[in-house]
C-alpha positions as semicolon CSV with decimal commas, in nm:
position;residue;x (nm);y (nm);z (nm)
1;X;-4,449;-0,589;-5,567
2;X;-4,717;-0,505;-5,255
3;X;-4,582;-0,347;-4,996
4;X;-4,636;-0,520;-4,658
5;X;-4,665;-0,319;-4,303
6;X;-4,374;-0,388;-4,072
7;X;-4,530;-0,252;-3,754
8;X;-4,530;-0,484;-3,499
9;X;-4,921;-0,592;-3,359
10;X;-5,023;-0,373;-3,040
11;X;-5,127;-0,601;-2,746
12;X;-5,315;-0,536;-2,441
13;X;-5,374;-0,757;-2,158
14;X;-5,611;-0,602;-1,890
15;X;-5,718;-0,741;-1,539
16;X;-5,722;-1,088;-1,348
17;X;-5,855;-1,268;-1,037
18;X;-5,949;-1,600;-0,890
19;X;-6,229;-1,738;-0,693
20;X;-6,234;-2,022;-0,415
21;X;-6,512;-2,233;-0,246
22;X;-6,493;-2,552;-0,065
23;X;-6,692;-2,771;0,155
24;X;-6,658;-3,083;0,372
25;X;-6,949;-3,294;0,483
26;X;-6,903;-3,619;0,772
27;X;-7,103;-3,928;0,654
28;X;-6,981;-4,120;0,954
29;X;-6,717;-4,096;1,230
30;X;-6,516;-4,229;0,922
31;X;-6,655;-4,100;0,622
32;X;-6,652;-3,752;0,442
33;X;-6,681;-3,584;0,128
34;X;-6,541;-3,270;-0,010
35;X;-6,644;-3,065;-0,321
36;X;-6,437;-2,752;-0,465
37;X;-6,489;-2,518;-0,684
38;X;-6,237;-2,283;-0,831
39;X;-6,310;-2,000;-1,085
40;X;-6,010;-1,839;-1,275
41;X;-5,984;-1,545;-1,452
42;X;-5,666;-1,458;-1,661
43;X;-5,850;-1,103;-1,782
44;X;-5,827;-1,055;-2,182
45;X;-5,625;-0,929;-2,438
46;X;-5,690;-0,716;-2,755
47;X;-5,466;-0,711;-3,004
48;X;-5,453;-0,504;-3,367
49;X;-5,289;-0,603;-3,672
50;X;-5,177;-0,354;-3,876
51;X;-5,273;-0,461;-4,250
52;X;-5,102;-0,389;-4,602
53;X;-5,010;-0,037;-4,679
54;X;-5,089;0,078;-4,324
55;X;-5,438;0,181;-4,458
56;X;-5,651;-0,057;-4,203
57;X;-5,627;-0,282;-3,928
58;X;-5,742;-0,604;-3,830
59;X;-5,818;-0,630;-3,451
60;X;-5,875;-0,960;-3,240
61;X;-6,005;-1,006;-2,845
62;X;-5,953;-1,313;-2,636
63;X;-6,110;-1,390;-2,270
64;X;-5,901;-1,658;-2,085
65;X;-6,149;-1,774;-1,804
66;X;-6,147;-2,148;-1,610
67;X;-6,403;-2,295;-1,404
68;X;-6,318;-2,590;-1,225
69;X;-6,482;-2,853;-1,003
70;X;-6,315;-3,171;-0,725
71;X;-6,518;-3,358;-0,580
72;X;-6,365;-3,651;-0,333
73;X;-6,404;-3,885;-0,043
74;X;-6,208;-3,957;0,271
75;X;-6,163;-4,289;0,465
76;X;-6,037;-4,307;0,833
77;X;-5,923;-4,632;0,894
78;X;-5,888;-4,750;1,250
79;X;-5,821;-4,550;1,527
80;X;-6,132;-4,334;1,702
């Protein structure tokens, strides 16, 4: 019968920040557009797996990162 490890995996998370832009243009006296732009970043994690017997590990690294983009238009109806 193999023996199996029963140490839980080790997991590390390290860092995270966000990043912000935005801009607004007038076509017209009634007309603008807008653009964002948003970058996220949820830091990464390692983790390590112990194998069978305890004799090695397996390890694994993930990066969590977003980039996102809105875009949009705005109307002014009547008025000034």
């Amino acid at each position: 019968m193999p023996l199996h490890a029963t140490a839980p995996p080790l997991v590390v998370a390290v860092g995270n920040w966000s990043g912000f832009y935005a801009g607004v243009v007038a076509l017209s006296n009634r007309l603008t557009v807008k653009a964002e732009y948003w970058f996220v970043d949820l830091g990464h994690t390692s983790t390590t797996f112990p194998l069978t017997l305890a004799v090695s590990t397996m390890a694994a690294t993930s990066s969590y990162q977003e980039h996102l983009v809105r875009a949009g238009f705005n109307f002014k109806f009547g008025g000034l």
